[in-house]
C-alpha positions as CSV (number, residue, x, y, z in Angstrom):
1,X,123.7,118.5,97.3
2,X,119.9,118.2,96.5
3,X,118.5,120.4,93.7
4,X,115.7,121.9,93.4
5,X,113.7,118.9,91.3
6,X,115.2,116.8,94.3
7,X,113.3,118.3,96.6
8,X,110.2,118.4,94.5
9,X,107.3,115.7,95.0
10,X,104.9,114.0,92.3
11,X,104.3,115.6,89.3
12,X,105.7,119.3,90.2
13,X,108.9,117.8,90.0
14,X,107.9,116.2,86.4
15,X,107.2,119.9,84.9
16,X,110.1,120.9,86.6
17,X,112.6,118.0,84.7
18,X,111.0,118.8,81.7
19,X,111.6,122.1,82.0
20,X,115.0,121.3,82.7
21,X,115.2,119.4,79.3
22,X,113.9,121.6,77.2
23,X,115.6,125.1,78.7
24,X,119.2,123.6,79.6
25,X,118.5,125.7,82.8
26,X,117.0,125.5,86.1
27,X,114.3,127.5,87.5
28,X,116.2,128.0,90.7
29,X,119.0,130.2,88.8
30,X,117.3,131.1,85.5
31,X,114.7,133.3,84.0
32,X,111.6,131.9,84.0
33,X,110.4,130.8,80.5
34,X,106.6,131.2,80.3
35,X,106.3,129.5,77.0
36,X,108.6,127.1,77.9
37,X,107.1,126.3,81.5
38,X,103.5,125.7,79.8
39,X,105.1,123.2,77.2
40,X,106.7,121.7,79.6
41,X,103.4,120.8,82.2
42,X,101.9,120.0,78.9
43,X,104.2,117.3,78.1
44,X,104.5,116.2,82.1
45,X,100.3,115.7,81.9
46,X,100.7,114.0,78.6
47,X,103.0,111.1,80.0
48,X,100.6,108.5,81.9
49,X,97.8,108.6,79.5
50,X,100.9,107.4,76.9
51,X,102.3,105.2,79.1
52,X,98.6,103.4,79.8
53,X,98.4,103.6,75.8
54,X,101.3,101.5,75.5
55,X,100.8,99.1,77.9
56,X,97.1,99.2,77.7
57,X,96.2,100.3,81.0
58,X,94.0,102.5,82.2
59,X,95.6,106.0,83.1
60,X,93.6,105.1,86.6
61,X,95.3,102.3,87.7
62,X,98.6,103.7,86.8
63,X,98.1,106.6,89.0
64,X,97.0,104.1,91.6
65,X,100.5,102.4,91.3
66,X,102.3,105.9,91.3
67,X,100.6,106.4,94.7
68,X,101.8,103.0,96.2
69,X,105.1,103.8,95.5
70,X,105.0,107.4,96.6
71,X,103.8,106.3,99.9
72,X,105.8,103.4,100.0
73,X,109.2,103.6,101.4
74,X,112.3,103.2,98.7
75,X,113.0,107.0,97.8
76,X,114.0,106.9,102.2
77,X,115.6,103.3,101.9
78,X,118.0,104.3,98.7
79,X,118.5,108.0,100.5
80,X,119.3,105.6,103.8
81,X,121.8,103.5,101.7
82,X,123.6,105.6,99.1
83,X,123.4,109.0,100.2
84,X,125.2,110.4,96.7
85,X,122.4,108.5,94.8
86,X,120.6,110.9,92.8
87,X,117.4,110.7,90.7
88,X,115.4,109.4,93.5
89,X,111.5,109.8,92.9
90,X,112.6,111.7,89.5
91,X,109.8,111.0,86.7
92,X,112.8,108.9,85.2
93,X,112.4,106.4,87.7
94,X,108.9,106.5,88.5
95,X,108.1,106.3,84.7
96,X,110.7,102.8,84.8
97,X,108.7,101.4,87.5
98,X,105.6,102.1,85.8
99,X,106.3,100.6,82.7
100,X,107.4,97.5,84.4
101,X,104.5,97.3,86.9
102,X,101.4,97.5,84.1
103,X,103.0,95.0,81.7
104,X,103.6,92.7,84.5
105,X,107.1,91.2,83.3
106,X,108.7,87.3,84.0
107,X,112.1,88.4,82.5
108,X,113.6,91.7,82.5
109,X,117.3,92.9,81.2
110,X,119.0,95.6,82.2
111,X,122.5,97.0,80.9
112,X,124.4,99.8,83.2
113,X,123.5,100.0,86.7
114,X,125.8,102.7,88.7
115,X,124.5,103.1,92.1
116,X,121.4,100.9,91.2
117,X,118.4,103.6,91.2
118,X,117.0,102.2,88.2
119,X,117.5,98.9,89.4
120,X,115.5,99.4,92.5
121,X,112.8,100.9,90.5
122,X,112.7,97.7,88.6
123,X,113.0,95.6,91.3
124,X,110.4,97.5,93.4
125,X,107.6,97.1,90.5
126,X,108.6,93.7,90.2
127,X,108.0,92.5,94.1
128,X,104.6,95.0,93.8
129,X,103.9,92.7,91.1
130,X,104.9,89.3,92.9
131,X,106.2,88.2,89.6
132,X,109.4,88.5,87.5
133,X,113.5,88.9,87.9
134,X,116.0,91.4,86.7
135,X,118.9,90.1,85.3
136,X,121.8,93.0,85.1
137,X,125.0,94.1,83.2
138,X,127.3,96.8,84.3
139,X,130.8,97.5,83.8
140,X,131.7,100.0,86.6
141,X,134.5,102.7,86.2
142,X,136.1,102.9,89.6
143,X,137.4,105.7,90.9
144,X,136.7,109.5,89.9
145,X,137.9,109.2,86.7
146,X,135.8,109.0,83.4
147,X,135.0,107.0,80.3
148,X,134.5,108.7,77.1
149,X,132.9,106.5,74.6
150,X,133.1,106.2,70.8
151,X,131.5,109.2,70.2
152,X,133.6,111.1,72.4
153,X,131.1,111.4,74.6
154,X,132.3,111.7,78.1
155,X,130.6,109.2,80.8
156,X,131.1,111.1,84.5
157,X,129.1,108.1,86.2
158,X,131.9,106.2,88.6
159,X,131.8,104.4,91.5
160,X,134.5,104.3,94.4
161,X,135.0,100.6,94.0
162,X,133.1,97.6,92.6
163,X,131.0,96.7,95.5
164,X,129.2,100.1,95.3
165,X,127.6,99.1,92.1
166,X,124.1,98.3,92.7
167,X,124.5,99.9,96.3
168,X,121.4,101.7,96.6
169,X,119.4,98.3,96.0
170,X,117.8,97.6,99.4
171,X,118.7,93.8,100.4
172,X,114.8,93.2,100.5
173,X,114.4,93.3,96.5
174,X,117.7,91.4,96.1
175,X,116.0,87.8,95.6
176,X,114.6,88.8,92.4
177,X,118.2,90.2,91.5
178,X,121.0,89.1,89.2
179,X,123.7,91.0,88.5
180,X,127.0,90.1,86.6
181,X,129.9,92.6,86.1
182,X,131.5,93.2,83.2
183,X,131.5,94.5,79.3
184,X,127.6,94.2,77.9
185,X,129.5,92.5,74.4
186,X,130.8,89.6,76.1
187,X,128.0,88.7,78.6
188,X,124.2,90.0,76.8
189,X,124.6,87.5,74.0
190,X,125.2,84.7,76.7
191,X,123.6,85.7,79.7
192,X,121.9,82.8,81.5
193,X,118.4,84.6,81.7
194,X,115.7,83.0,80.0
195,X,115.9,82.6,76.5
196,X,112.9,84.5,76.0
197,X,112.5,88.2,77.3
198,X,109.5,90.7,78.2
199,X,111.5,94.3,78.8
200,X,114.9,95.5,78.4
201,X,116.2,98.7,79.7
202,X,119.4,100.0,77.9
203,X,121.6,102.3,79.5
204,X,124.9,101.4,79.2
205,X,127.3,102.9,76.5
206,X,125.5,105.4,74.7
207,X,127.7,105.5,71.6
208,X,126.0,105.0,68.5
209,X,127.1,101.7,67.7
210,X,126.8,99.9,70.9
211,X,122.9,101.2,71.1
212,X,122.4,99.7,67.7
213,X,124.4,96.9,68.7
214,X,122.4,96.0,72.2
215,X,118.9,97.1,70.9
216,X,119.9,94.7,68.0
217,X,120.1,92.0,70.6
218,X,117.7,92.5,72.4
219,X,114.6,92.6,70.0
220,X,115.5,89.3,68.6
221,X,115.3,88.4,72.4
222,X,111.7,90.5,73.4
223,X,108.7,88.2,72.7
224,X,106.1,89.8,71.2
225,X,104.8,92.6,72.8
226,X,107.9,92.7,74.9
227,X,109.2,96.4,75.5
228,X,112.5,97.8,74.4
229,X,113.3,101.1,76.8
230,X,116.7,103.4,76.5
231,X,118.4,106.2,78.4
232,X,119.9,109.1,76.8
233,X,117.7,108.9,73.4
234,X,119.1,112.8,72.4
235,X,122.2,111.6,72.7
236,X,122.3,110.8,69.1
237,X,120.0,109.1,66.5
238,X,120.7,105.3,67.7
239,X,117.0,104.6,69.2
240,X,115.2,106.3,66.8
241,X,117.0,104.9,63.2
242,X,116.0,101.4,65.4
243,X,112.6,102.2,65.9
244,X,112.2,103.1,62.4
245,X,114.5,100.1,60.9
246,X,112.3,97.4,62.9
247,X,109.3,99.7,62.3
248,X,107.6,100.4,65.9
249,X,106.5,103.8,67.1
250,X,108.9,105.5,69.6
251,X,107.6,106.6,72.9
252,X,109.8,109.5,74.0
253,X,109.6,110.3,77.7
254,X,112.3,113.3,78.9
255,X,115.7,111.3,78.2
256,X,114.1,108.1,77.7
257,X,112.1,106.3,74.8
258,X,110.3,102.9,74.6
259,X,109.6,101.0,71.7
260,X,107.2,97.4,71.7
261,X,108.2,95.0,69.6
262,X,104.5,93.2,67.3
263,X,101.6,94.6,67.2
264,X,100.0,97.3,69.7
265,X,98.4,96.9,72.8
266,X,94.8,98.2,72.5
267,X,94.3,101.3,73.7
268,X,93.7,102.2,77.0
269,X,89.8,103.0,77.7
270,X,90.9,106.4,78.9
271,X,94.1,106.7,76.6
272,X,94.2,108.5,73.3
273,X,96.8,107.7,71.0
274,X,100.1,108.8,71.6
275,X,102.2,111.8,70.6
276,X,105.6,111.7,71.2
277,X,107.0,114.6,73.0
278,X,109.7,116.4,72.2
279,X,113.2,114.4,73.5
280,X,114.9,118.0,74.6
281,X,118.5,118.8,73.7
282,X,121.7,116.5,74.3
């Protein structure tokens, strides 16, 4: 069943995510939050102007892009395919898309893939672009069971069997697509992607150690002034002792951060510097 956020477009259902985040609650059941509610459309306006600071592209041509795929048709196509998809058109994905479609990518890596609504994100700004390839990792639980992680965290996200993974990819972006199933430990080190990589998205086990493990990886992959982007930051202090270890400023954006691995971009003419907001509660 569709939320509230779900049936949200553009950027009220940004304020209304962020909200989410930072009040563990949803406007549709809670008590509003005034204070609360204002943070929250402040940190919703703050997003593109830091996203075209880290990519250094105006805040302009980013909205530009946000428009093309707002009128464009992959939030129908992925509702069409994989009805119990969810996330479609959330600032999650449109944020993803973003990222990839201003630095323009040859070579992007992805770990944990589910239904595929980050995937077709990726692969969306990536045919936009007429440029680039995702290669993908995922080991699927099948079934309605769970996974509960080294952190004793438990993972909900299943599939009903293997050929679901990736459903919600329409078969038009699938040229640019590689997936390989199985665990991230045995196949990132050796996957037959180019030796060289421009972005990788983590979001695959979200225990401590196998962050810092795949992050690890995957910056002595990134060239420079490649991007390094995770899920699930809050979930504990993985992205942020990396960022600090390798010594790049995080981006936090709702659940997600990025990092860029050399020196920055220049700024954006109509960006300021950036100013992280606040990653919300776990």
């Amino acid at each position: 069943m569709a939320t509230l956020a779900d049936r949200l477009p553009g950027f009220p259902r940004w304020v209304v995510e962020q909200y989410w985040i930072e009040t563990g609650r949803s406007l549709a059941t809670a008590p509003a939050h005034p204070l609360a509610l204002r943070r929250a459309y402040r940190t919703a306006r703050a997003l593109l102007p830091q996203v075209a600071h880290l990519t250094g592209t105006p805040s302009a041509t980013l909205d530009r892009y946000l428009r093309e795929l707002r009128r464009g048709g992959l939030r129908r196509e992925i509702g069409v395919r994989c009805p119990k998809a969810t996330g479609i058109g959330s600032p999650h994905a449109e944020i993803l898309y973003l990222f990839v479609r201003a630095s323009r990518p040859s070579v992007v890596v992805e770990t944990g893939v589910h239904l595929g609504v980050s995937s077709a994100h990726i692969l969306q700004a990536l045919a936009d672009n007429a440029h680039g390839e995702l290669w993908s990792v995922d080991l699927p639980t099948v079934g309605s069971g769970y996974r509960v992680n080294e952190d004793g965290r438990i993972d909900r996200a299943h599939v009903a069997s293997v050929g679901e993974t990736g459903s919600a990819v329409p078969e038009r972006l699938r040229s640019r697509w590689h997936l390989t199933l199985g665990d991230a430990k045995e196949l990132l080190p050796t996957l037959p992607a180019p030796p060289v990589w421009d972005l990788f998205f983590h979001d695959s086990d979200h225990s401590r150690a196998h962050m810092l493990w795949e992050f690890g990886v995957a910056w002595s992959r990134l060239r420079d002034g490649g991007l390094l982007l995770s899920d699930d930051v809050p979930d504990n202090d993985a992205f942020l002792s990396f960022a600090r270890e390798v010594g790049a400023t995080p981006f936090l954006w709702l659940r997600r951060g990025t990092i860029r691995r050399g020196p920055s971009r220049p700024d954006a003419p109509d960006a300021g510097p950036p100013a992280s907001p606040p990653a919300g509660r776990a």
